[in-house]
N, C-alpha and C positions, 0 to 999 in steps of 0.2 A: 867588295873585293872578291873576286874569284881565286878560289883554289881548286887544283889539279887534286884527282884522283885518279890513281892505279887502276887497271879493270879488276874487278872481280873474276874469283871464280864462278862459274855458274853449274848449277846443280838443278838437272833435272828427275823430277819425280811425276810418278804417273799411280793417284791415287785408282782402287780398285774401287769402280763404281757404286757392285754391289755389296760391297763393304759398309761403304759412307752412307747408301740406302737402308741399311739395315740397321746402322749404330745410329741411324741420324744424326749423323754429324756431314757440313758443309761447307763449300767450298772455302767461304771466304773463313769460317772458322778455324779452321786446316791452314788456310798462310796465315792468318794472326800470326797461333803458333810456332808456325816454321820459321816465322820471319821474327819473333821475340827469342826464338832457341838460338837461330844464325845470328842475328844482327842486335837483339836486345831492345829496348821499350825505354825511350827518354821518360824519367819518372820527376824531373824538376833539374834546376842548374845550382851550379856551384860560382859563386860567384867571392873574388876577392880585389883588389883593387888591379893587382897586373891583369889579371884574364878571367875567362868564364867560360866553365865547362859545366858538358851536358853529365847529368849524372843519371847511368843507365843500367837495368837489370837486365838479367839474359841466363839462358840456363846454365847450368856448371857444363863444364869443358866432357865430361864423360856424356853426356848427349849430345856435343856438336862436333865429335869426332871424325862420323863416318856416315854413310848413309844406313848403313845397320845401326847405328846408333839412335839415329835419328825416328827409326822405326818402336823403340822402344818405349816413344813421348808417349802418354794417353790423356787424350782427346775427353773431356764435357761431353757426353750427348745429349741429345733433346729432353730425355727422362730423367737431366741430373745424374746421372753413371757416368762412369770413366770407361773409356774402352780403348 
């Protein structure tokens, strides 16, 4: 069965190259992230007899407010530090 979805908003960001070179942190590390703070990480289902749903984590709402907010995630890098 197919179901219809709304568009999205889309949010673009343009990480600073020699930022992520120096914290060692990468690209695809970076959308993990953004996309577990925006959209959230199916972590198992919920299952009952009428239905089944995804049950998902994702940041609290004060990190996916804005794109300033968004700025304030810190990032794993290579050395095990947060930056």
């Amino acid at each position: 069965m197919l179901k219809y979805k709304p568009n999205r908003e889309e949010l673009l960001l343009h990480p600073k190259a020699n930022s992520m070179l120096v914290s060692s942190v990468d690209m695809s590390s970076l959308g993990h992230e953004l996309r577990t703070a925006l959209q959230g990480v199916v972590i198992g289902k919920f299952r009952s007899p009428e239905k089944e749903m995804d049950i998902r984590i994702r940041f609290q709402e004060r990190y996916r407010q804005s794109k300033e907010s968004l700025s304030e995630i810190r990032l794993k890098t290579g050395n095990g530090k947060y930056s």
